[in-house]
Structures are given as C-alpha cells and as structure tokens.
C-alpha positions in Angstrom: 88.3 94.9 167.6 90.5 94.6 164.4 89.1 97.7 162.6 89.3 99.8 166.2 92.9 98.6 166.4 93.8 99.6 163.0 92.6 103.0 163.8 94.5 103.5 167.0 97.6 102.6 164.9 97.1 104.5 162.5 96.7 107.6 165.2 99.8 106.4 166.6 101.7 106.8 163.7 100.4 110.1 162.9 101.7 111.1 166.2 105.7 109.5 165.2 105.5 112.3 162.7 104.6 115.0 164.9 107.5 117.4 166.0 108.1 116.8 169.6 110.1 119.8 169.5 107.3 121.9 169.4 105.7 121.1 171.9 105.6 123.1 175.4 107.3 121.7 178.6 103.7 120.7 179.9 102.5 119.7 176.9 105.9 117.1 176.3 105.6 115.8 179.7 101.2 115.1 179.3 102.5 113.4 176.1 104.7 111.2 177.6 102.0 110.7 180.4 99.5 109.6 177.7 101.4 107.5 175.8 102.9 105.5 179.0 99.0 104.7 179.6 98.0 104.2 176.6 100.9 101.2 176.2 99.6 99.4 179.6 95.9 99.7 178.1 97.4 97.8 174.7 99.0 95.2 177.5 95.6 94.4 179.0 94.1 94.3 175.3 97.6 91.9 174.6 97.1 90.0 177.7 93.3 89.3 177.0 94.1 88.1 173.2 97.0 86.1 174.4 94.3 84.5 176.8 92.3 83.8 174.1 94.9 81.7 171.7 96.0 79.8 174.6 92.9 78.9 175.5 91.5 77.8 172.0 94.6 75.7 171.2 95.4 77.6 168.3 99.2 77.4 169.1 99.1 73.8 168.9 96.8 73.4 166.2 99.6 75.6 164.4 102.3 73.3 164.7 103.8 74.9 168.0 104.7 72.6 171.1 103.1 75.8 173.6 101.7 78.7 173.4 105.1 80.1 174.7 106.9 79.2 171.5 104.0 80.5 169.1 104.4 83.6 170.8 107.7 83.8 170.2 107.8 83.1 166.4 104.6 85.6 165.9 105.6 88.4 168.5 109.4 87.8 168.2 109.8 87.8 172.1 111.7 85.7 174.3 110.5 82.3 175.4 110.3 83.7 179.4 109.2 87.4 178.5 105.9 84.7 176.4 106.0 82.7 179.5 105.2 85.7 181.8 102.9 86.8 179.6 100.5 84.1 179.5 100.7 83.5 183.3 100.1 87.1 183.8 96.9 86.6 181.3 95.8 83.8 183.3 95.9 84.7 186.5 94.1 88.0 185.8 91.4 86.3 183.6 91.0 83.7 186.8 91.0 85.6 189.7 92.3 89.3 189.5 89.4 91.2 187.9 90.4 94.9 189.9 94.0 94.2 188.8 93.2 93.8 185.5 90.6 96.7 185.5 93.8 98.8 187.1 95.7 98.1 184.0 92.6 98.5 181.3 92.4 102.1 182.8 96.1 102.9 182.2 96.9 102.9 186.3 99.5 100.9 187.0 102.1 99.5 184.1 102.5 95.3 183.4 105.3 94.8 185.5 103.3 96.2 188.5 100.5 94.4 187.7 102.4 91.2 188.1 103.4 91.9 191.5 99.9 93.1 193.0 98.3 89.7 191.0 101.1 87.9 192.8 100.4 89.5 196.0 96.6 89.5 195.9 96.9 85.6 195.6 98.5 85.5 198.5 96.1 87.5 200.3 93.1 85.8 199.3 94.7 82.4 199.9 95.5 83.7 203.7 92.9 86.1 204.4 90.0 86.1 201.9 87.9 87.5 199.0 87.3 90.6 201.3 91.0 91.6 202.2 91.7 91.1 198.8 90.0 93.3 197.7 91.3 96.0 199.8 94.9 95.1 199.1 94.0 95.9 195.3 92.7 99.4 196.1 95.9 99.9 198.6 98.8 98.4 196.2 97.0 100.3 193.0 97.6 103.3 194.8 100.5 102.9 196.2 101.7 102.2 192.3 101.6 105.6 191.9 104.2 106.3 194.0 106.4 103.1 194.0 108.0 101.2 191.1 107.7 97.4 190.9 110.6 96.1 192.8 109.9 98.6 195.8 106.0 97.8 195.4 106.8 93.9 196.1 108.9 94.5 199.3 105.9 96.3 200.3 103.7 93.9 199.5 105.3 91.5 202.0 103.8 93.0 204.9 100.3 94.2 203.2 98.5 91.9 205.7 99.5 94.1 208.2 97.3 97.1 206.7 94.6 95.0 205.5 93.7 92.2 208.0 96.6 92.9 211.5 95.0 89.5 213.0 96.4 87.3 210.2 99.7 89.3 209.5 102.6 86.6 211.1 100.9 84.1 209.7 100.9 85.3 206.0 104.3 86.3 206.7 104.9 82.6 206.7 102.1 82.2 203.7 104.0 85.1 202.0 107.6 83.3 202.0 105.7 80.3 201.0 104.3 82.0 198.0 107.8 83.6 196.8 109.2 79.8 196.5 106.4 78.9 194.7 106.9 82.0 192.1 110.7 81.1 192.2 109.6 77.7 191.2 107.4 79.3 188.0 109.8 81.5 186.9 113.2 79.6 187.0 115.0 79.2 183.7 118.3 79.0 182.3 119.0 80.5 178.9 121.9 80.0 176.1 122.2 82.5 173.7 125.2 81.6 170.5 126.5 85.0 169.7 127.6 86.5 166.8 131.2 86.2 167.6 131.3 82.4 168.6 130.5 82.8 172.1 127.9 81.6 174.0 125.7 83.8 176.6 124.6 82.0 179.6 121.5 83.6 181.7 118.4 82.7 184.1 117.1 82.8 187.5 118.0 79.8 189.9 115.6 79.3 192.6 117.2 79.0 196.2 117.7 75.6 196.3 119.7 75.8 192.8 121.5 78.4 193.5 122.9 76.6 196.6 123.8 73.7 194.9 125.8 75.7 192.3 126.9 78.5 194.9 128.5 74.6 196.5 129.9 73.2 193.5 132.0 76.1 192.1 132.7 78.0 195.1 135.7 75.8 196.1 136.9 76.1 192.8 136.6 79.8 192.2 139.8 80.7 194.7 142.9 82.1 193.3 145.0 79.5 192.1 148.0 81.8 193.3 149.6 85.0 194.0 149.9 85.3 189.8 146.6 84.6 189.1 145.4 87.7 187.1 141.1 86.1 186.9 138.7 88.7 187.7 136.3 86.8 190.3 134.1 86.4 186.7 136.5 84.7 184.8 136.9 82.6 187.9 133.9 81.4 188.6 133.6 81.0 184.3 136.2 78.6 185.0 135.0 76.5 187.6 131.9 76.2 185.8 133.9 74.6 182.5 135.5 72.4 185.5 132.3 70.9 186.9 131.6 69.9 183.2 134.5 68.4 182.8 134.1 66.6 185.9 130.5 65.8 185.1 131.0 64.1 181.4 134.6 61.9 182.9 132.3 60.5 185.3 130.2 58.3 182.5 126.7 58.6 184.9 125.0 61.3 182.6 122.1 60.0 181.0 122.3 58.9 176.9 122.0 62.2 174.6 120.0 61.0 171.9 120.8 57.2 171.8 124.4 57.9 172.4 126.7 58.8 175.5 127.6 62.7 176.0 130.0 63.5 173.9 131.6 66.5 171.8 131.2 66.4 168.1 134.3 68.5 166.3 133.4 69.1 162.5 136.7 69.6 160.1 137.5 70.6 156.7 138.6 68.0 155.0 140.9 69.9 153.4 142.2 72.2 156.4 142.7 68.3 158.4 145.4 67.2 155.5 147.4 70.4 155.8 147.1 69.5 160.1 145.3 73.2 160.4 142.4 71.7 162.7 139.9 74.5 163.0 136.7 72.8 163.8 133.1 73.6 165.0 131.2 71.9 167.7 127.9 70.3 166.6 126.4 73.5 168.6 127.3 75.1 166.3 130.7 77.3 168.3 133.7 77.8 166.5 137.1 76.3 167.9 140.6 77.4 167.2 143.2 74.9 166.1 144.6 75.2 169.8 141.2 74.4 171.5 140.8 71.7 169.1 144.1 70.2 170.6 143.9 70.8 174.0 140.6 69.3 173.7 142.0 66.3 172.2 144.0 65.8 175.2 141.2 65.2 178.1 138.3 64.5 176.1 136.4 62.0 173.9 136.5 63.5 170.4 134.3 62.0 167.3 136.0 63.3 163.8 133.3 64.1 161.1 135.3 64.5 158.0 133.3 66.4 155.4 134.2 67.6 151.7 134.3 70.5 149.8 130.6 71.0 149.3 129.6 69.5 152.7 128.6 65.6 152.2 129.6 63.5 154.8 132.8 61.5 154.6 133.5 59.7 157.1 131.8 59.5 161.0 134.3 58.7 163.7 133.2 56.0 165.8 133.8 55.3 169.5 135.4 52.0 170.9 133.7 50.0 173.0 130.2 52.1 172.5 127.4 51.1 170.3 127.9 54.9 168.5 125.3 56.0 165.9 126.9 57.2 162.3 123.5 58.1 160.8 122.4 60.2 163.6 125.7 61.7 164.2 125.3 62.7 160.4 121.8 64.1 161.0 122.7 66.1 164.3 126.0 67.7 161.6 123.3 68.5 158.8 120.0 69.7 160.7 121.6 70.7 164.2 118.2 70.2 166.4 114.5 69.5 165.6 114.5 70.7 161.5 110.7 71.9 162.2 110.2 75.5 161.1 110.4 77.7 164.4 112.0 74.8 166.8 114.8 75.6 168.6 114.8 72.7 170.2 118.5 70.8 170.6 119.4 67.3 168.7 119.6 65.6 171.9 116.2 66.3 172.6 115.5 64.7 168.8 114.7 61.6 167.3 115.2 60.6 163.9 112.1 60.5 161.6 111.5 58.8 158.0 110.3 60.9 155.2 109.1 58.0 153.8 108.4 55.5 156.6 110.6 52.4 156.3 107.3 49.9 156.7 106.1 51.6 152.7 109.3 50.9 151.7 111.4 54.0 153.2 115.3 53.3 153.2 117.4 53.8 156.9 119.6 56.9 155.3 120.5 60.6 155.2 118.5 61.4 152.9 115.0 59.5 154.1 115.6 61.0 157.4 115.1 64.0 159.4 115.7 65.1 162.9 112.4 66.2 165.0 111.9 66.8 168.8 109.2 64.5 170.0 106.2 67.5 170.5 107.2 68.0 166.3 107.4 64.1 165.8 104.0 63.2 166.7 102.5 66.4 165.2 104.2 64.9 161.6 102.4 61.8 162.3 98.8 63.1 163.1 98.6 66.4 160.9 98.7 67.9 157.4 102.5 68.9 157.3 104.8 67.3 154.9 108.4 67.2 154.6 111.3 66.4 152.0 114.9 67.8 151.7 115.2 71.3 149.8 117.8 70.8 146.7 120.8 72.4 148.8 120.1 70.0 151.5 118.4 70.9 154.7 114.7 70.0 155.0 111.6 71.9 154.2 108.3 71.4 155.6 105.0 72.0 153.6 102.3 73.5 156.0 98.6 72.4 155.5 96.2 74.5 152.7 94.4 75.4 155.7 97.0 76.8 157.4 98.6 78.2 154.5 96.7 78.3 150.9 99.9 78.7 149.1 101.8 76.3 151.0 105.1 77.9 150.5 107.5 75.4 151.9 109.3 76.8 155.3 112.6 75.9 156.7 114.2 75.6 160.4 116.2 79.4 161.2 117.3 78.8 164.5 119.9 76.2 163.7 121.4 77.8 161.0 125.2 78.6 161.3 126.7 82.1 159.8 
C-alpha cells in the first residue's frame, strides 16, 4: 500500500505543475471532477488506516492519551476534526459497508458520508438490515444532488420512502438519535491568539445551550440608553460576569490542590517602577489597568521573578493551605510538560524526576508537571525526563520508538 501511495503522490504532484490554463473549459471542469473524487477515495483509504492505529493501540503505545491527540500531533488537525474522524472510521468499519463502498468509489464526499452513516443507524435500529439497505442506495443518490446539510434534513423523514409503516415512529427514533449525536459531538474549544486574546468555540447540545441561553440572557440587556455594546460584546460581557459570580461563590472544585484562583506573573523590575504589566498563568497578557482593576474584585497571587526568570518570591493566600512549589511549576511548565500535551496545569500533578523514596528532593528542579494519562505512562514505560539547561523539561523517548532518542520538548505551552 505504501509503494502504491507513493506513486499516486508522485502523479499528483506532476499534475501541480501542469498549466491549468491550458486546459479547455470541459477539460478544467472533468479535472476538477476527478480530483474532487479522487480526495474522498484517499478519505476511505484515511479512514481505514485511521481504523487500523486505533485499533492496534499504537497511539497509546506512543505516548499519546487517545488516538484523537496522536492524530493531531501526526496529521496536525484539530482535536474534533481527529474525533470525527475515528468515529466516522468506526462506524463504517462496524456496520456501514455500502457507505463506505460509496465513498471508496469517489460518490459521495466525507462529510456526506457522515450523515448517511448517521442516518442508516437510525434506520436499521428502527426498521432493519433490509430498509437499510435501501436508504443507502436512496441517500447515495440523492448525494448527487444535495449537499450535506440539505441531505440530513432529508434524511429525517427517509422512513417514509423506505418502510411508510414505521415512519412516526422513527420520527420519534430519529429525534432520539440527533440527541444522542449532539451528545458525541459537543465540545468547547479555547484557542490563545497571537495578539493576546483568547478564541472561544464549540457545539453545546440542547440542554447546554439552555442552561447558558438562562444564565447570560438576563445579563445581556442594555445597561441603558448610552450603552454603545453590539449584542456580541454584550453577551461577551455577561459571560465574564457569570465567572466572576462563579469563582466569589468559593463552591468550585480545588484546581490542582489549590482553590480557583488567578495567577498574575510581574517583572520584578517593571513592579518597583509600579508599571504592573503582568501575564496570567494561561499564558494572556494584561495591561497595567487590567492588572488594577483586577486587584480590586479578585484574589490575586504575586509571583515575583528576576531578570533571567527564577522564581522570587510566590505570594501566598491567608487562611488557605496554598502550594508555592506547584504554583512555581504551573509559572515554569504551564500544563502537562509531555511532548505534544496540551493538557492544562489544573488537570496536572506534580511528578519527581528522581522519586523522593531513592533519595529525590521536594523542589523545582526534581519536579515536573504531568497530566495523569502522561503520569502513569512515565511510570510504566521507556521515557525519561530531566530539565534542558535553559530550564523547561525534556523527555527522552524509548530506542524503540526513536533510535536516536533525540530529546523532545512540550510546544503547546510555550509563550511568544
């Protein structure tokens, strides 16, 4: 399969240095035809590789927590765009052999293969092997008409063209189904721009959305004839309220041994001359005026650093058991400090390099922050870690894994 591969890329990239130009209005638009199929047949030969890894372990035995985040570091996608991928790969290695067959051929593209997988399901679960089968043949053609979103409205009422006696009743099945898929495919994601800001996305699934359609709505209204908010900036707003609300109330569970909290990093020298610019241990720039302001309603922990960025001093909170170390390791390695983790340091515990019961000390520098999936595979595998010269941790990989064993280092946390 590799050396066929290699071959089709190599015709592929012949055809990049073709003239398109050239070509003949018939002959442009079959091109475009050809190579639209020819990328869904590399998605079913994607989907069944993808099927394969996950279903050897290899991800795992690799170092990731899922298949999902291997993906991601080899592929470079997105954590949902893996996520749909391996489900699609699943469900048409399990169950959807005429959907899968439909996108081999070069049919229908991936994103309409998901919805006629999603929809067959539902048919089979309601009406049987038989009707299932005929609701392939009728969505596949109907995907050369429709795109995906018009094919899935569709598809709510294919019962009624492929078993009528059963229709009302997989209507009900149907709605069942779509909570169920709303359940899969929720996620929330938060994206640190370039610029300092942070980019909130996802899909909510109904019940969600209600309960955040409840809690911002009555504080998304005008505050008065002035008020210049676009309904955006409102609602942006109301959301920053409800976290404020949230952390003043004290009943959010402990972050990482300690309460919820914001973590402002300073200069040592810009906090002499009173300038106050400081970063939040997610890594966001703050103005001097944020800084303030924030001073004013919120619990703020000063970490002090020097010149070349060792740790000065670690604020500590009254009346709270606080931890200095570990407020010192969340400032240095910013989340789990295993290569390709993005995983925050609230999600983290604190690991010994050299484990305190063969004599390890309780310190920065014998100490290094891992999420728990990264944490036991320290633990149980060939991986080794120590602190590069500059400071943040490097991790050895396994001869096996890598004969050179070039030491590899966390991206995801690092701040520009």
């Amino acid at each position: 399969m590799v050396e066929e591969l290699t071959q089709a890329d190599d015709a592929i990239a012949a055809c990049l240095d073709a003239p398109a130009w050239a070509l003949r209005e018939h002959e442009l638009i079959a091109a475009l035809d050809a190579a639209h199929r020819l990328q869904q047949r590399l998605a079913a030969v994607t989907l069944t590789l993808i099927r394969e890894v996950d279903g050897r372990g290899t991800p795992r035995a690799q170092g990731a927590s899922c298949t999902a985040v291997w993906l991601r570091e080899r592929l470079r996608l997105t954590i949902p765009a893996a996520r749909r991928l391996i489900d699609l790969a699943s469900t048409l290695d399990t169950g959807n052999p005429g959907v899968r067959q439909a996108l081999a051929d070069g049919a229908i593209s991936l994103d309409q293969a998901r919805v006629i997988a999603d929809t067959v399901d539902t048919v089979n679960r309601s009406a049987g092997s038989e009707a299932a089968d005929k609701a392939v043949s009728l969505l596949t053609n109907w995907a050369g008409q429709f795109d995906p979103n018009h094919l899935r409205k569709l598809g709510t009422r294919i019962l009624d063209h492929v078993a009528p006696d059963l229709a009302d009743a997989a209507a009900r099945a149907a709605l069942e189904a779509e909570a169920r898929r709303a359940t899969r495919d929720r996620h929330l994601t938060l994206s640190e721009q370039t610029d300092g800001r942070l980019r909130l996305t996802g899909t909510l699934d109904a019940e969600t959305a209600g309960l955040l359609r409840a809690t911002i709505d009555p504080l998304t209204a005008p505050s008065g004839p002035d008020d210049s908010r676009s309904p955006g900036q409102r609602r942006h707003d109301a959301l920053a309220e409800v976290c404020r609300l949230t952390l003043r109330a004290g009943e959010l569970p402990d972050s990482g041994g300690d309460p919820a909290q914001i973590i402002v990093t300073t200069n040592y020298d810009g906090l002499t001359r009173q300038l106050f610019t400081g970063t939040l241990d997610i890594g966001l720039q703050l103005t001097p005026d944020t800084v303030r302001r924030l001073a004013c309603d919120a619990t703020i922990l000063p970490a002090v650093l020097g010149s070349t960025g060792q740790i000065l001093d670690v604020g500590r909170q009254r009346r709270l058991i606080t931890g200095p170390l570990r407020r010192a390791l969340v400032l240095r390695d910013r989340g789990c400090a295993f290569p390709g983790c993005d995983r925050p340091p609230r999600w983290c515990d604190a690991h010994h390099i050299r484990h305190w019961a063969d004599g390890g000390t309780t310190n920065l520098t014998n100490t290094v922050l891992l999420c728990g999936h990264h944490h036991r595979h320290l633990h149980h595998s060939d991986w080794s870690v120590q602190l590069g010269d500059d400071g943040p941790p490097e991790f050895t990989p396994p001869a096996w894994l890598d004969p050179e064993q070039i030491p590899r280092r966390n991206h995801y946390h690092r701040r520009t």
